[in-house]
C-alpha positions in Angstrom: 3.8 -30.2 -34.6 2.3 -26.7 -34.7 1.3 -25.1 -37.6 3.3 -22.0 -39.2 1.0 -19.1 -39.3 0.1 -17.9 -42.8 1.9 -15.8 -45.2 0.4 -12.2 -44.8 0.2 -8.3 -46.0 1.8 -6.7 -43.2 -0.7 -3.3 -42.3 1.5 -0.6 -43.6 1.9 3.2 -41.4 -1.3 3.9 -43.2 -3.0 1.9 -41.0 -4.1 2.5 -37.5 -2.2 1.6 -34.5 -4.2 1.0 -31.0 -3.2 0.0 -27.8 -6.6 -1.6 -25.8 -6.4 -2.0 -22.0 -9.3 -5.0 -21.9 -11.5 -5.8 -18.7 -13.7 -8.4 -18.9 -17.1 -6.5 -17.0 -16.4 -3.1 -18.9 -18.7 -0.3 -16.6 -18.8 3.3 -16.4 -16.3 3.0 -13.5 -13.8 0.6 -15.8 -14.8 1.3 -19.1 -12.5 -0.4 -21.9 -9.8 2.4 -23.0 -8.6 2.8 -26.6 -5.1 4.3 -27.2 -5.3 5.7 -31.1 -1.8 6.5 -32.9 0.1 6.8 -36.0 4.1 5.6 -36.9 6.7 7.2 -38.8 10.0 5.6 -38.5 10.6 5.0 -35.0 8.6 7.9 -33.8 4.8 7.0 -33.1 2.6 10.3 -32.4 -0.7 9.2 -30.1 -3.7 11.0 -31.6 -6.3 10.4 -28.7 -7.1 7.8 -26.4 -11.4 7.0 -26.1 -13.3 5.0 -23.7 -15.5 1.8 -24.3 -18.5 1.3 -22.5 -19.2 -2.1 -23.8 -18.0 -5.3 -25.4 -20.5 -4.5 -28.3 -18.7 -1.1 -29.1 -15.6 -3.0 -29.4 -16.8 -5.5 -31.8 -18.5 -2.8 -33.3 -15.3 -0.5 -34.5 -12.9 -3.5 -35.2 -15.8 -5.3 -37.3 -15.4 -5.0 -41.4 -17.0 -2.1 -42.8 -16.2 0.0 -46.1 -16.5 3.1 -44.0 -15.1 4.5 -40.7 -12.5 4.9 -39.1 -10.3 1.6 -39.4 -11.3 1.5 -43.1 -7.6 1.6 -44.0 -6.7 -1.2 -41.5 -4.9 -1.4 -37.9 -3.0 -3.4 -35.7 -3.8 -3.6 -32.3 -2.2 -4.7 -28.8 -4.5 -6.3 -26.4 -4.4 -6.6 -22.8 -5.5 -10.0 -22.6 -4.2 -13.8 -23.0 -5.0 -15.0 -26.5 -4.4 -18.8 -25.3 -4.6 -20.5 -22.4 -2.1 -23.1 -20.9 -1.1 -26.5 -23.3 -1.6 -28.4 -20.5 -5.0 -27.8 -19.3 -6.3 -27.7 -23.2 -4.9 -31.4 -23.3 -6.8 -32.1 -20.6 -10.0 -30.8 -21.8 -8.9 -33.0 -24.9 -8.4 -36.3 -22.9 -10.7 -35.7 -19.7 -13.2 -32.7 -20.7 -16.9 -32.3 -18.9 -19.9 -32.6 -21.9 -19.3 -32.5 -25.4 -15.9 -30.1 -25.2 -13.3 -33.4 -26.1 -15.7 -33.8 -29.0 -15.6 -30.3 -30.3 -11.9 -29.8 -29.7 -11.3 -33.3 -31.7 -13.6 -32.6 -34.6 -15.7 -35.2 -34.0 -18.8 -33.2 -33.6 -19.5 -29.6 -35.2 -18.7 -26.7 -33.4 -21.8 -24.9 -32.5 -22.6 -21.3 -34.0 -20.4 -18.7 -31.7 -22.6 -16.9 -29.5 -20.6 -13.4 -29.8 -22.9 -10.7 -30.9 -21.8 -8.4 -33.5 -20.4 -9.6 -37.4 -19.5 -13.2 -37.6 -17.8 -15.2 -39.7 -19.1 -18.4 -41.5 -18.8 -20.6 -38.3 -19.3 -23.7 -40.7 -16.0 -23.2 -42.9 -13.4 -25.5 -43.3 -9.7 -25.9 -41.6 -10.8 -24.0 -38.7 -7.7 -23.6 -36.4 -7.0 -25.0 -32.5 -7.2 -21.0 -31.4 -10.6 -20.6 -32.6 -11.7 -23.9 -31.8 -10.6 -23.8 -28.4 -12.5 -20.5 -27.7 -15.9 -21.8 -29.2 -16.0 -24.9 -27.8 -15.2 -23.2 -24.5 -18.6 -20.8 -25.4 -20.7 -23.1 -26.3 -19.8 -25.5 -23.2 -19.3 -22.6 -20.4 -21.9 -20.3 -21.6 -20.7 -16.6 -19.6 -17.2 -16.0 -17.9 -18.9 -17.6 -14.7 -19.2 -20.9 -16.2 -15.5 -20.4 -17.4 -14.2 -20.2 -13.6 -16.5 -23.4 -12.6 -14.6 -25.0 -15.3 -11.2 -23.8 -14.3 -12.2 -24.1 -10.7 -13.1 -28.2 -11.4 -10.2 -29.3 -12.6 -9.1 -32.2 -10.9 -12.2 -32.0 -8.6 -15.4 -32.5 -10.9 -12.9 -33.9 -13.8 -9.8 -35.2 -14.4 -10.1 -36.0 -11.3 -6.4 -37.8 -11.1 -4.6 -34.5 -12.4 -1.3 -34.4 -11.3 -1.1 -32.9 -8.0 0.1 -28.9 -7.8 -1.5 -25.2 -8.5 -4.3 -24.9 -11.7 -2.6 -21.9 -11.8 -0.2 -23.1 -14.6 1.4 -21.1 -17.0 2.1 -20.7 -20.7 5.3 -21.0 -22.7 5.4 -16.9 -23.2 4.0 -15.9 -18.9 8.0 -17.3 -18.2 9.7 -15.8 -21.3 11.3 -12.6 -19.5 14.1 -13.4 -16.7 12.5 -12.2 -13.8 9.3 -11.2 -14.7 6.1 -13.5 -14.7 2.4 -12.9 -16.2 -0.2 -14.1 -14.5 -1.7 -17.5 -15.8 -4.7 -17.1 -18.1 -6.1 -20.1 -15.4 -6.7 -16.9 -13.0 -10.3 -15.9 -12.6 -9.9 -14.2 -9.7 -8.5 -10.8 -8.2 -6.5 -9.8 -11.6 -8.8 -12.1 -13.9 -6.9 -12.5 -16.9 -8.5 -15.6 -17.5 -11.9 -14.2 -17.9 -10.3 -11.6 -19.8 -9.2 -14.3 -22.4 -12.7 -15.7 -22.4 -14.4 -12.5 -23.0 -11.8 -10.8 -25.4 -10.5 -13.3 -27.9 -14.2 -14.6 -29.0 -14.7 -10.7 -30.1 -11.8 -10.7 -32.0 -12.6 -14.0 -33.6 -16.6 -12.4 -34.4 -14.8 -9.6 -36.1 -12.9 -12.2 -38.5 -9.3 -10.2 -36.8 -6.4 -12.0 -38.0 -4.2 -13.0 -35.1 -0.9 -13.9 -36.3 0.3 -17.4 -36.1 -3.3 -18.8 -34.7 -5.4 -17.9 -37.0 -6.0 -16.4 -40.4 -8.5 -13.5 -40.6 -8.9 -10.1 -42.4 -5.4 -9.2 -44.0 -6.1 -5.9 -42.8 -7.3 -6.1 -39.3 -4.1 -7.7 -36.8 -4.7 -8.3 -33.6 -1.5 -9.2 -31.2 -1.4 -9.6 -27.2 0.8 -7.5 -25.5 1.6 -6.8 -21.8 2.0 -3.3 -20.3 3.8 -4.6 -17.5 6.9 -6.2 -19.5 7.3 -2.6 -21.0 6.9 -0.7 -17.6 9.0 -3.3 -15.7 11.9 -2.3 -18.5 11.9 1.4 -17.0 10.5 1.0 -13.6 11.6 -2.6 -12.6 9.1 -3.4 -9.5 8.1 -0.2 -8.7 4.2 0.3 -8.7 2.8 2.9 -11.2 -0.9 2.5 -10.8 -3.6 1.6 -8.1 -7.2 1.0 -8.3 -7.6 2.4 -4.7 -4.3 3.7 -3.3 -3.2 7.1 -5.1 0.5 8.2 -4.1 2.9 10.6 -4.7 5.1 7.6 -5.7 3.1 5.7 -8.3 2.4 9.6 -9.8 6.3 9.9 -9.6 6.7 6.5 -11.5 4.2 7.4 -14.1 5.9 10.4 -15.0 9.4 8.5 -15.3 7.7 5.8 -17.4 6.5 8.3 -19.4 9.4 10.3 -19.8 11.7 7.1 -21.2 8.8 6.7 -23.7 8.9 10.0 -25.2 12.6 9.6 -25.0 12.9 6.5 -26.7 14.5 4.5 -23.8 13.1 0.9 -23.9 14.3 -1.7 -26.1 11.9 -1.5 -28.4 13.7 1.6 -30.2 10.5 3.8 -31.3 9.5 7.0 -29.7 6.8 8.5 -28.3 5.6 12.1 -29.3 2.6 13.6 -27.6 1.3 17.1 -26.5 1.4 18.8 -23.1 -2.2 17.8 -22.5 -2.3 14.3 -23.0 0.7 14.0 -21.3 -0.7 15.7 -18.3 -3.9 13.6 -18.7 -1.7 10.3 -18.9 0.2 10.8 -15.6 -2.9 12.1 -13.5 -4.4 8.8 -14.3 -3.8 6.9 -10.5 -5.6 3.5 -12.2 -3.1 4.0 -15.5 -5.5 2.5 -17.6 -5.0 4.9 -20.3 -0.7 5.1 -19.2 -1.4 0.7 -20.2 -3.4 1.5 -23.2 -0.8 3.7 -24.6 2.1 0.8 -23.8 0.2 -1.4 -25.5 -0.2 0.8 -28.6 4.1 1.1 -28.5 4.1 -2.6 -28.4 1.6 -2.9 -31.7 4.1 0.2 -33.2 7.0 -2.0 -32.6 5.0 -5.5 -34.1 4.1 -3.1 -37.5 7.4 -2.0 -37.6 8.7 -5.7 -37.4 6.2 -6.6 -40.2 7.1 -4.1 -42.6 10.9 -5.0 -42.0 9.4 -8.7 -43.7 9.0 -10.7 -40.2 5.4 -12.3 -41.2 5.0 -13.1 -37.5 4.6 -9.5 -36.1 7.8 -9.9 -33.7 6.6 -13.3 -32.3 8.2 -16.6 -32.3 8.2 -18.9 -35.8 6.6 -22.0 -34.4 4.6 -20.9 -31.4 1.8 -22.8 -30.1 -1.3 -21.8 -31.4 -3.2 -22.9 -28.7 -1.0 -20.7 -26.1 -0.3 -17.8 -27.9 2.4 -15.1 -27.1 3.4 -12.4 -25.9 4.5 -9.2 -27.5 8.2 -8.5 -27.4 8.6 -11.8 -24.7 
C-alpha cells in the first residue's frame, strides 16, 4: 500500500510560478529555460523566461535562502519523469547489481547524495521510496552514463530471466491520456527522458523541494512534473510544433495556433494566458520551442496552485499514486 502524501500549505498567488524545460547535458546550444509568471484567477501573466547554463544554477535559485528571488515560495513544472517504472524498481529490489537491493530495503545506509549545491540531512529518519530510489541509484550508477549501462543490463548482466519484451516499459501516468503516450523514463536514448529523471529529480531532492505525494520537503518550494506535449496535443493533436533541426513554415504556423488558444483560454485547464507583443513574438520564432515548452509547463504549475488553493492537498494528482512512479500533471 502506498503512502498518502502529507498534509501541506498550498503556495498561495504570492508565490512564483515556473515552467522549466529540463535537459539532462544543459550547453550554451541547450541551455535549461526558465518560464517566470504570476496567477490571478484564471489569468496567469508570464513576466520573463531566462536561460540556465548549468545544473548548479538550478540548484542554486530553487535552494533555501532568506533572500532572492523565490523568497516568497513557488511551484514549478518540470520537464522530466520524477519516477521510473514499478516494475523495473522491483527488480532492482529482488535482482539488483552491488549494494542497490540493500539500499532500496534499508538494510544498509544510504550513502551521502552526491548532488552539489544545499543538502538536506541525508541521515534523517522515514526517508521515502522517491528519494531512496534516486540515491541509491547515485551512489550505485555514479553519472547518467552509468544510469543507461544499468537500464541497458536488464535482463542481460541481471535479472537475467526477466520476462521477455521491450525495457522500455512504462509508468502508470505515460498511458493516462487516450491516445497519447510519454515516453518511458527507461529511455536513454534519442529523447532521453530517462537521464533526464536521473539528473533532475536528485536536484530537486538537494534543494529539500517538496514533491507532492513522494516526498515531504520545504512547505514553500513544490515541485510537480508536467508534460508540454499533453497540453500541445489538446490544441494541436499530432501536428509538430518544434524541431531541433528542421524549421518550417508549418511548425511556425502550429506555434502560433498553440499560442493563440493559450492566450485565449482554450485548453481544459481553464486559465489564461496574458503576455506582451514581444514575448509573444519571441515565443513563436523559437523553431526548438524550448521556451513555447517552458511556458506550457508554467500553465500546468498555474493550474496545480490553483487546484491547491481550491483545498486539493495533491496539487491536481491522483490520491494514492505510487510514489515510486510519480505522475503526471493534469494526466
Amino acid at each position: 500500500m502506498h503512502r498518502q502524501p502529507p498534509e501541506l500549505n498550498p503556495v498561495g498567488t504570492k508565490g512564483w510560478l515556473l515552467g522549466l524545460d529540463f535537459s539532462s547535458a544543459p550547453s550554451a546550444r541547450k541551455p535549461l529555460t526558465l518560464a517566470w509568471g504570476r496567477r490571478s484567477g484564471a489569468v496567469v501573466r508570464l513576466e520573463h523566461v531566462d536561460e540556465l547554463p548549468t545544473h548548479d544554477a538550478l540548484v542554486a535559485l530553487i535552494s533555501p535562502r532568506t533572500e532572492g528571488p523565490l523568497g516568497a515560495g513557488f511551484v514549478m513544472g518540470c520537464d522530466f519523469p520524477f519516477g521510473l517504472p514499478r516494475v523495473f524498481v522491483d527488480a532492482l529490489h529482488a535482482h539488483g547489481p552491488g549494494m542497490l537491493p540493500d539500499w532500496l530495503s534499508g538494510a544498509r545506509p544510504l550513502p551521502p547524495c552526491p548532488a552539489r549545491g544545499f543538502s538536506p540531512p541525508w541521515d534523517r529518519e522515514g526517508i521515502g521510496e522517491t528519494e531512496r530510489l534516486i540515491r541509491a541509484l547515485h551512489a550505485h550508477c555514479g553519472d547518467r552514463a552509468g544510469f543507461q549501462k544499468l537500464v541497458d543490463g536488464w535482463g542481460v548482466t541481471w535479472h537475467a530471466d526477466r520476462p521477455p519484451g521491450s525495457r522500455l516499459v512504462h509508468r502508470t501516468a505515460d498511458l493516462a491520456r487516450p491516445g497519447m503516450v510519454s515516453t518511458s523514463p527507461l529511455q536513454t536514448r534519442y529523447v532521453p527522458v530517462g537521464k533526464m529523471y536521473f539528473e533532475g529529480l536528485v536536484r530537486l531532492v538537494a534543494a529539500d523541494v517538496t514533491l507532492p505525494g513522494q516526498r515531504p520537503g520545504r512547505p514553500e518550494a513544490v515541485a510537480l512534473e508536467a508534460y508540454p506535449g499533453w497540453l500541445a496535443g489538446e490544441v494541436l493533436g499530432r501536428r509538430s510544433y518544434k524541431s531541433e533541426t528542421d524549421i518550417s513554415e508549418a511548425r511556425l504556423i502550429a506555434r502560433k495556433e498553440l499560442l493563440t488558444a493559450l492566450e485565449q483560454g482554450r485548453t481544459r485547464l481553464g486559465m489564461r494566458l496574458k503576455l506582451s507583443a514581444a514575448q509573444h513574438d519571441a515565443l513563436v520564432a523559437d523553431p526548438k520551442g524550448d521556451r513555447l515548452d517552458a511556458v506550457l509547463c508554467l500553465m500546468q504549475a498555474a493550474w496545480a496552485q490553483a487546484r491547491a488553493e481550491a483545498g486539493d492537498r495533491c496539487y491536481g494528482l491522483p490520491d494514492g499514486m505510487d510514489p515510486v512512479e510519480g505522475w503526471i500533471l493534469t494526466g
